[in-house]
C-alpha positions in Angstrom: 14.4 -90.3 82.4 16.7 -92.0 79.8 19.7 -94.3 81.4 23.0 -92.8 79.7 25.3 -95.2 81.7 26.1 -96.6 78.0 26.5 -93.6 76.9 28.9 -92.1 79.4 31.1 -95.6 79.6 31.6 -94.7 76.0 35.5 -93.9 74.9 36.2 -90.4 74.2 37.2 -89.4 70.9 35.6 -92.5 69.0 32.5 -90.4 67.8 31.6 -90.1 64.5 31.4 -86.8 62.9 27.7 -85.9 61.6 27.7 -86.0 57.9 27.1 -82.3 56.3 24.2 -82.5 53.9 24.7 -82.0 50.5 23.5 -79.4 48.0 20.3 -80.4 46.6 16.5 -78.8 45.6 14.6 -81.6 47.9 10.4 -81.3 48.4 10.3 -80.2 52.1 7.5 -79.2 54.5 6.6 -76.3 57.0 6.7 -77.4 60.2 6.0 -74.3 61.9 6.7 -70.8 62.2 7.8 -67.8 64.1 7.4 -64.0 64.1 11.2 -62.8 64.7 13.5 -59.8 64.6 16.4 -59.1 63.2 19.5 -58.8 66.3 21.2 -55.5 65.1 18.9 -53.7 62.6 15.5 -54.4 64.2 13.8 -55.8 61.2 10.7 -57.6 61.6 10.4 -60.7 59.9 9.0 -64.1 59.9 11.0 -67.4 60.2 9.6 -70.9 59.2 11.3 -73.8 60.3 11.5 -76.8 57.2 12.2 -80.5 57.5 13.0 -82.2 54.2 11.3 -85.0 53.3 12.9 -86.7 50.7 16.2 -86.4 48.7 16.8 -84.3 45.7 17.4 -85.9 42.0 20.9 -84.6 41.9 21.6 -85.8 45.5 24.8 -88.4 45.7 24.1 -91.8 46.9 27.3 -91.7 48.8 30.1 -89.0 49.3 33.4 -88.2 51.6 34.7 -85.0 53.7 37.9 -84.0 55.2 37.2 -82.7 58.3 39.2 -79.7 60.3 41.9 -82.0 61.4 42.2 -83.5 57.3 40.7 -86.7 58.5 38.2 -88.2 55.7 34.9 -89.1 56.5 33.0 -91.5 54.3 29.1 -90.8 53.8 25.8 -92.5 52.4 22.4 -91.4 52.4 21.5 -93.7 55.0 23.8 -91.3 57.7 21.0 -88.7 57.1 18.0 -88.8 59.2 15.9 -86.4 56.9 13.7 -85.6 59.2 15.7 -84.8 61.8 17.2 -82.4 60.1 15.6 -79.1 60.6 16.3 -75.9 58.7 15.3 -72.5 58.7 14.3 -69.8 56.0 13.6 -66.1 57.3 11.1 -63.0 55.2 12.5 -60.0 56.7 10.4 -57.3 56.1 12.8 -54.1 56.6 11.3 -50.1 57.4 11.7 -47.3 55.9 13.7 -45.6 58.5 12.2 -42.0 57.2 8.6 -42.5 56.9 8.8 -46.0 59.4 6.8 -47.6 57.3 7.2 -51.3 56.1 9.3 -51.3 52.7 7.6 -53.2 49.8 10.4 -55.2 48.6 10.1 -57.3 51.3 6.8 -57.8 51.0 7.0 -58.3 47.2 9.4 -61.2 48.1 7.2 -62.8 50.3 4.4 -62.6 48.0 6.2 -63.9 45.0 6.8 -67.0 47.5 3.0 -67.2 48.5 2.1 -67.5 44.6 4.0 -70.7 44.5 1.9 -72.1 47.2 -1.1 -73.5 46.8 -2.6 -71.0 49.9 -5.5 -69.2 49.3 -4.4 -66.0 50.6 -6.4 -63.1 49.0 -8.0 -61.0 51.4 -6.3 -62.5 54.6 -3.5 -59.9 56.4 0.0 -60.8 56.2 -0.4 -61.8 60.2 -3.1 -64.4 58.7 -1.3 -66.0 56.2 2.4 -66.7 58.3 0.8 -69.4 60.0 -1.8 -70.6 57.3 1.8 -71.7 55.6 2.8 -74.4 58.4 2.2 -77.9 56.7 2.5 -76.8 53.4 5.0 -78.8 50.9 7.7 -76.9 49.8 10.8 -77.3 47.0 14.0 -76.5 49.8 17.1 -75.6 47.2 20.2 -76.1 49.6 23.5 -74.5 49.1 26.7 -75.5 51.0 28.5 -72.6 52.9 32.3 -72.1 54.6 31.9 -71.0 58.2 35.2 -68.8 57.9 35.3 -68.8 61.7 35.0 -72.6 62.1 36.1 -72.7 58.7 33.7 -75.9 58.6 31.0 -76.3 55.2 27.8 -76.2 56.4 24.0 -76.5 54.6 21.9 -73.7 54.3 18.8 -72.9 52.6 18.9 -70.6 49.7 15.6 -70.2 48.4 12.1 -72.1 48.9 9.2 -72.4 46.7 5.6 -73.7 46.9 4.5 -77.4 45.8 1.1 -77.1 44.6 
Protein backbone atom coordinates (compact mmCIF):
# COMPACT_ATOMS: atom_id res chain seq x y z
CA UNK A 1 0.00 0.00 0.00
CA UNK A 2 1.26 3.58 -0.83
CA UNK A 3 2.40 5.73 2.39
CA UNK A 4 0.23 9.11 2.06
CA UNK A 5 1.71 10.55 5.30
CA UNK A 6 3.23 13.26 2.82
CA UNK A 7 0.38 13.61 1.31
CA UNK A 8 -1.93 14.14 4.28
CA UNK A 9 0.72 16.59 6.20
CA UNK A 10 0.16 18.59 3.09
CA UNK A 11 -1.61 22.30 3.70
CA UNK A 12 -5.12 22.62 2.60
CA UNK A 13 -5.94 24.84 -0.05
CA UNK A 14 -2.38 24.98 -1.77
CA UNK A 15 -3.39 22.48 -4.58
CA UNK A 16 -3.11 23.28 -7.89
CA UNK A 17 -5.98 23.27 -10.09
CA UNK A 18 -5.73 20.58 -13.14
CA UNK A 19 -5.31 22.44 -16.29
CA UNK A 20 -8.44 22.00 -18.71
CA UNK A 21 -7.26 20.69 -22.10
CA UNK A 22 -7.48 22.66 -24.99
CA UNK A 23 -9.43 22.35 -28.17
CA UNK A 24 -7.42 20.50 -30.62
CA UNK A 25 -7.77 17.46 -33.49
CA UNK A 26 -4.81 15.22 -31.78
CA UNK A 27 -4.01 11.41 -33.24
CA UNK A 28 -5.40 9.27 -30.33
CA UNK A 29 -5.88 5.52 -29.69
CA UNK A 30 -8.62 2.98 -28.62
CA UNK A 31 -7.98 1.72 -25.58
CA UNK A 32 -10.91 -0.27 -25.03
CA UNK A 33 -14.51 -0.50 -25.21
CA UNK A 34 -17.90 -1.06 -23.74
CA UNK A 35 -21.34 -2.15 -24.79
CA UNK A 36 -23.63 0.57 -22.82
CA UNK A 37 -27.10 2.02 -22.58
CA UNK A 38 -28.41 5.05 -22.62
CA UNK A 39 -29.93 6.11 -18.66
CA UNK A 40 -33.40 7.60 -19.68
CA UNK A 41 -34.25 6.45 -23.21
CA UNK A 42 -32.81 2.89 -23.20
CA UNK A 43 -30.70 3.23 -26.30
CA UNK A 44 -28.18 0.73 -26.92
CA UNK A 45 -24.95 1.78 -27.82
CA UNK A 46 -21.25 1.29 -27.74
CA UNK A 47 -18.76 3.53 -25.85
CA UNK A 48 -14.87 3.52 -26.55
CA UNK A 49 -12.71 4.96 -24.20
CA UNK A 50 -9.53 7.18 -26.12
CA UNK A 51 -6.22 8.38 -24.74
CA UNK A 52 -4.45 10.95 -26.90
CA UNK A 53 -1.25 10.42 -27.80
CA UNK A 54 0.21 13.39 -28.96
CA UNK A 55 -0.73 17.15 -29.29
CA UNK A 56 -2.67 18.72 -32.08
CA UNK A 57 -0.89 21.34 -34.64
CA UNK A 58 -3.09 24.10 -33.52
CA UNK A 59 -2.44 23.21 -29.84
CA UNK A 60 -0.88 26.32 -27.59
CA UNK A 61 2.42 25.74 -26.14
CA UNK A 62 1.25 27.51 -23.09
CA UNK A 63 -2.17 29.16 -22.03
CA UNK A 64 -4.09 30.78 -18.76
CA UNK A 65 -7.70 30.21 -17.11
CA UNK A 66 -9.70 32.06 -14.51
CA UNK A 67 -11.03 29.71 -12.45
CA UNK A 68 -14.70 29.82 -10.46
CA UNK A 69 -13.29 32.09 -7.86
CA UNK A 70 -11.59 34.60 -10.95
CA UNK A 71 -8.19 33.33 -9.80
CA UNK A 72 -5.82 32.87 -13.03
CA UNK A 73 -4.16 29.87 -13.64
CA UNK A 74 -1.02 29.71 -15.88
CA UNK A 75 -0.58 26.51 -18.19
CA UNK A 76 2.07 24.74 -20.43
CA UNK A 77 1.88 21.59 -22.22
CA UNK A 78 4.16 20.00 -19.89
CA UNK A 79 0.91 20.17 -17.03
CA UNK A 80 -0.81 17.59 -19.33
CA UNK A 81 -0.04 14.04 -18.83
CA UNK A 82 -1.54 12.86 -22.34
CA UNK A 83 -1.90 9.76 -21.50
CA UNK A 84 -3.57 10.08 -18.53
CA UNK A 85 -6.07 11.67 -19.88
CA UNK A 86 -8.82 9.48 -20.86
CA UNK A 87 -11.91 10.37 -22.90
CA UNK A 88 -14.87 8.89 -24.07
CA UNK A 89 -16.93 8.79 -27.48
CA UNK A 90 -20.40 6.84 -27.52
CA UNK A 91 -22.47 5.19 -31.11
CA UNK A 92 -25.80 5.04 -29.88
CA UNK A 93 -27.78 3.00 -31.91
CA UNK A 94 -31.57 4.28 -31.08
CA UNK A 95 -35.02 1.81 -31.99
CA UNK A 96 -37.70 2.36 -33.73
CA UNK A 97 -40.11 2.43 -30.96
CA UNK A 98 -43.07 1.10 -33.50
CA UNK A 99 -41.54 -1.73 -35.22
CA UNK A 100 -38.52 -2.06 -32.20
CA UNK A 101 -36.18 -2.46 -34.57
CA UNK A 102 -32.70 -0.84 -34.61
CA UNK A 103 -32.87 2.58 -36.65
CA UNK A 104 -30.33 2.94 -39.53
CA UNK A 105 -29.04 6.23 -38.85
CA UNK A 106 -27.24 5.06 -36.20
CA UNK A 107 -25.75 2.53 -37.83
CA UNK A 108 -24.98 4.66 -40.84
CA UNK A 109 -22.98 6.82 -38.39
CA UNK A 110 -21.07 4.19 -37.11
CA UNK A 111 -20.22 2.83 -40.41
CA UNK A 112 -19.19 6.12 -41.90
CA UNK A 113 -16.67 6.03 -38.81
CA UNK A 114 -15.53 2.30 -39.59
CA UNK A 115 -14.58 3.44 -43.29
CA UNK A 116 -12.00 5.74 -41.80
CA UNK A 117 -10.35 2.96 -40.15
CA UNK A 118 -8.13 0.82 -41.49
CA UNK A 119 -10.48 -2.40 -39.96
CA UNK A 120 -11.38 -4.93 -42.25
CA UNK A 121 -14.90 -5.24 -41.29
CA UNK A 122 -16.85 -6.72 -44.27
CA UNK A 123 -18.75 -9.68 -43.34
CA UNK A 124 -18.11 -9.44 -39.45
CA UNK A 125 -21.57 -8.44 -37.26
CA UNK A 126 -21.61 -5.23 -35.60
CA UNK A 127 -21.02 -7.30 -32.10
CA UNK A 128 -17.61 -8.38 -34.01
CA UNK A 129 -16.29 -5.37 -35.08
CA UNK A 130 -16.78 -3.08 -31.48
CA UNK A 131 -14.01 -4.75 -30.11
CA UNK A 132 -11.85 -5.45 -33.31
CA UNK A 133 -11.57 -1.29 -32.95
CA UNK A 134 -9.63 -1.28 -29.51
CA UNK A 135 -5.87 -0.32 -30.47
CA UNK A 136 -6.72 1.30 -33.44
CA UNK A 137 -5.21 5.01 -34.03
CA UNK A 138 -7.66 7.57 -34.24
CA UNK A 139 -7.83 11.63 -35.23
CA UNK A 140 -9.80 12.83 -31.50
CA UNK A 141 -11.22 16.62 -32.61
CA UNK A 142 -11.80 18.17 -29.05
CA UNK A 143 -14.20 20.95 -28.36
CA UNK A 144 -14.34 22.93 -25.04
CA UNK A 145 -17.72 22.95 -23.21
CA UNK A 146 -19.47 25.27 -20.20
CA UNK A 147 -20.77 22.95 -17.52
CA UNK A 148 -23.70 25.49 -16.74
CA UNK A 149 -24.16 23.74 -13.44
CA UNK A 150 -20.51 24.06 -12.36
CA UNK A 151 -20.35 26.64 -14.85
CA UNK A 152 -16.66 25.25 -15.29
CA UNK A 153 -15.14 24.67 -19.31
CA UNK A 154 -14.49 21.35 -19.73
CA UNK A 155 -12.96 19.04 -22.92
CA UNK A 156 -15.01 16.88 -24.72
CA UNK A 157 -14.76 14.86 -27.76
CA UNK A 158 -16.69 15.95 -30.70
CA UNK A 159 -16.02 13.71 -33.42
CA UNK A 160 -13.40 10.82 -34.12
CA UNK A 161 -11.99 9.47 -37.28
CA UNK A 162 -9.81 6.57 -38.39
CA UNK A 163 -5.88 6.82 -38.99
CA UNK A 164 -5.10 4.50 -41.60
Amino acid sequence: MPDFSKLYQKPVGEAKRPPTMPGMTAPGIIRQYEIVESREKKTPGVKYYISLTGWGPEAPQSWSEIDEDGKKWDYTRDDIDLGRRQFEYSFWFPVDASTGEPSTMGMYMFEQFLKTTSISWEGMSYEQVFPSLVGSTVNVELVQQLNPTSNRVYTSINKISGLK
